[in-house]
C-alpha positions in Angstrom: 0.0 0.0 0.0 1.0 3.7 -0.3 1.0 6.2 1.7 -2.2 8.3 1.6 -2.4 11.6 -0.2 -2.8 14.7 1.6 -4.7 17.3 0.1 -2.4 20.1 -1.5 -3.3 23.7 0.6 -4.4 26.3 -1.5 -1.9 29.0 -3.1 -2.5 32.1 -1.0 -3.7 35.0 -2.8 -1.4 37.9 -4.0 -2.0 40.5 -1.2 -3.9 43.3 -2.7 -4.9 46.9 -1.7 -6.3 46.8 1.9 -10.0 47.3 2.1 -10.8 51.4 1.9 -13.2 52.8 4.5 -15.8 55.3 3.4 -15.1 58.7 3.3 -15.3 60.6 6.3 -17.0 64.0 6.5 -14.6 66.7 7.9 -16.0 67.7 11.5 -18.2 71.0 10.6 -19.3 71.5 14.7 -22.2 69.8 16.4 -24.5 70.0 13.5 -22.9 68.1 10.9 -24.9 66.1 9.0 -25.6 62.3 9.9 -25.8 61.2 6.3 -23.0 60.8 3.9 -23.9 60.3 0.3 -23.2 57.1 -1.4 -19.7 57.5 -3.4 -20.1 54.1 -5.5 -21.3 55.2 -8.8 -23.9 52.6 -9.0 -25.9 54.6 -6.6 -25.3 57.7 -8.0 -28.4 58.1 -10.1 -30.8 57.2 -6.7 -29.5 60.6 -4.8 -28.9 63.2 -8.1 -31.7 65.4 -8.9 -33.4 64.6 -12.2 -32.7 66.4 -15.2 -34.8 69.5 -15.7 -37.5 69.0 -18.3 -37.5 71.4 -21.3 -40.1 74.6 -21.7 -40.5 73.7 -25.5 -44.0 72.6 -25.1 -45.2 75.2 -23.1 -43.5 77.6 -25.7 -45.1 76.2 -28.4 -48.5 76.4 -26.5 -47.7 79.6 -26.6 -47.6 80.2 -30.4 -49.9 78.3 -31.4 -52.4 79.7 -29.4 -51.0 83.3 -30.8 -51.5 82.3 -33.8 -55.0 81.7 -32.7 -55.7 85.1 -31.5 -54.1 86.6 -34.5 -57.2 85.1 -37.3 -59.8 87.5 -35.1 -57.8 90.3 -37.1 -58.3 88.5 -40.5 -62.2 87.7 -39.5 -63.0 91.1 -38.8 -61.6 92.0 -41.5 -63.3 90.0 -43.9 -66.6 90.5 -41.9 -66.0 94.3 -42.4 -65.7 93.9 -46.0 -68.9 91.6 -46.3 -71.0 94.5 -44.3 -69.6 97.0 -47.2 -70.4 94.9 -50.1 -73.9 93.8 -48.5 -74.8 96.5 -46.9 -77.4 98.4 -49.3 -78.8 94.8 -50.1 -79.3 93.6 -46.2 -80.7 97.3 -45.5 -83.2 97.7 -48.5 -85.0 94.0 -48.0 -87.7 94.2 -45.4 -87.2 92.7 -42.6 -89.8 89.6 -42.0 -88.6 88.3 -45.8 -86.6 84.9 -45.7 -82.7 85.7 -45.4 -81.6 85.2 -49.2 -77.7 84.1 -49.5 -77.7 85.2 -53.1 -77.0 88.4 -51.3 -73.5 87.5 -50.6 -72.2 86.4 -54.0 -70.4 89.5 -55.0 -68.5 88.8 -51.5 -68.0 84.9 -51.7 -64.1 85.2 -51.7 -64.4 87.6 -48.2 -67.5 84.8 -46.7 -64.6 82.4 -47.5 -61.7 84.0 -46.2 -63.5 85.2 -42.6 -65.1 81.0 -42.8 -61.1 79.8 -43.1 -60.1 81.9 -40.2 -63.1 80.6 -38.1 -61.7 77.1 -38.7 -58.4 78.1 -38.6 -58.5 79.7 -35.7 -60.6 76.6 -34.4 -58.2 73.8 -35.0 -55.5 76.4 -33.6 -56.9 77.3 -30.4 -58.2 73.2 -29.6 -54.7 72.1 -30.5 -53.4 75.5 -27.5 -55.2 74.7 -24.7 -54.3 70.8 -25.6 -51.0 71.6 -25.5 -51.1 73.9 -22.5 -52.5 70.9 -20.0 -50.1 68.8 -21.4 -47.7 71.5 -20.3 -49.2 72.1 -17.1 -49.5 68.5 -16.2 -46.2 67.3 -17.5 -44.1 70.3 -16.1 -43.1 70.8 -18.8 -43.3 74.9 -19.5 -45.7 75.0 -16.6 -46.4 79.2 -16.8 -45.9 79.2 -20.9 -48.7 76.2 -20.7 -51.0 78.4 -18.2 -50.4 81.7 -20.6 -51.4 79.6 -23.9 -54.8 77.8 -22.0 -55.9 81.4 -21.2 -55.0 82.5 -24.7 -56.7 80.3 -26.3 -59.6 80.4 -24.1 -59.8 84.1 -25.0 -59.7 83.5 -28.2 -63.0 82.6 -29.4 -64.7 86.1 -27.3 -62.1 88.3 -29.0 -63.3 86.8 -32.5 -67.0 87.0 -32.0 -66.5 90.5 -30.6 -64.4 91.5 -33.7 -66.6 89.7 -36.2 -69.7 91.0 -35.1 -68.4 95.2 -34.3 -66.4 94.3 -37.8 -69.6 93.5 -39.8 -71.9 96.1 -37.7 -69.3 98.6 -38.8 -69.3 97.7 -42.6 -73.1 97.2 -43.2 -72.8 101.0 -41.5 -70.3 102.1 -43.9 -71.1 100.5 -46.9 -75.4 100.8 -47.6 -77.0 102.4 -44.5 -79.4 104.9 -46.7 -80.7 106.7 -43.6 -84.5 106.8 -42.6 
């Protein structure tokens, strides 16, 4: 028989850099604080603020819903010039008779230009205050999203008002024969 085998010990590891105790704040008086912040970057991204979001939505809230208050210039306008061109037709017809819109063919291109702005100004001012919660809610231009809701909230007054003193102004101007 032989002699039995011993097992063969383990080759020690090569020494390496001692173990590194964490960082030690420098003493700042009785009221320093109790908490260090992690220094292994793996837990970096759990204590560093978040990236700020960008205002670019609320901004373009912004102009798009000033671009929504700018076709009440256009419809007023146009409204104006279809009071001018009507206005001795719509003041001579009596006034139980059946509204006739043959009146308003030799203004068809201004009925059509203040009807574009309307819708224009429509899809505009829906696709604003859209925008402007998505804004708010998304802090994401929070004040430019608050500006651009109340914009294009406004909106739609403004044009009626405009429309409507617009047209009053040029039925006035262009056919009001006097009684």
């Amino acid at each position: 028989m032989s002699d039995p085998q011993h097992p063969v010990p383990p080759a020690p590891h090569p020494p390496g850099p001692p173990p590194t105790a964490p960082p030690v704040a420098p003493y700042s008086g009785p009221y320093a604080a109790p908490y260090l912040a992690p220094v292994h970057p793996q837990y970096a991204s759990a204590v560093a603020p978040p990236a700020r979001a960008s205002n670019m939505l609320g901004i373009v809230a912004v102009i798009v819903a000033g671009l929504a208050a700018i076709t009440p210039i256009l419809a007023a306008v146009a409204a104006f010039r279809i009071g001018a061109g009507t206005g001795a037709r719509l003041v001579d017809r009596p006034p139980a008779s059946e509204f006739d819109l043959s009146i308003l063919s030799p203004v068809r291109d201004w009925v059509l230009v203040g009807e574009l702005s309307f819708w224009i100004g429509t899809v505009l001012g829906i696709w604003a205050i859209v925008q402007g919660i998505v804004a708010i809610a998304r802090n994401r231009g929070r004040a430019p999203g608050v500006v651009a809701v109340v914009v294009a909230v406004l909106a739609p007054i403004v044009f009626a008002v405009a429309t409507v003193l617009a047209l009053g102004a040029g039925i006035e101007a262009g056919g009001f024969t006097g009684v």
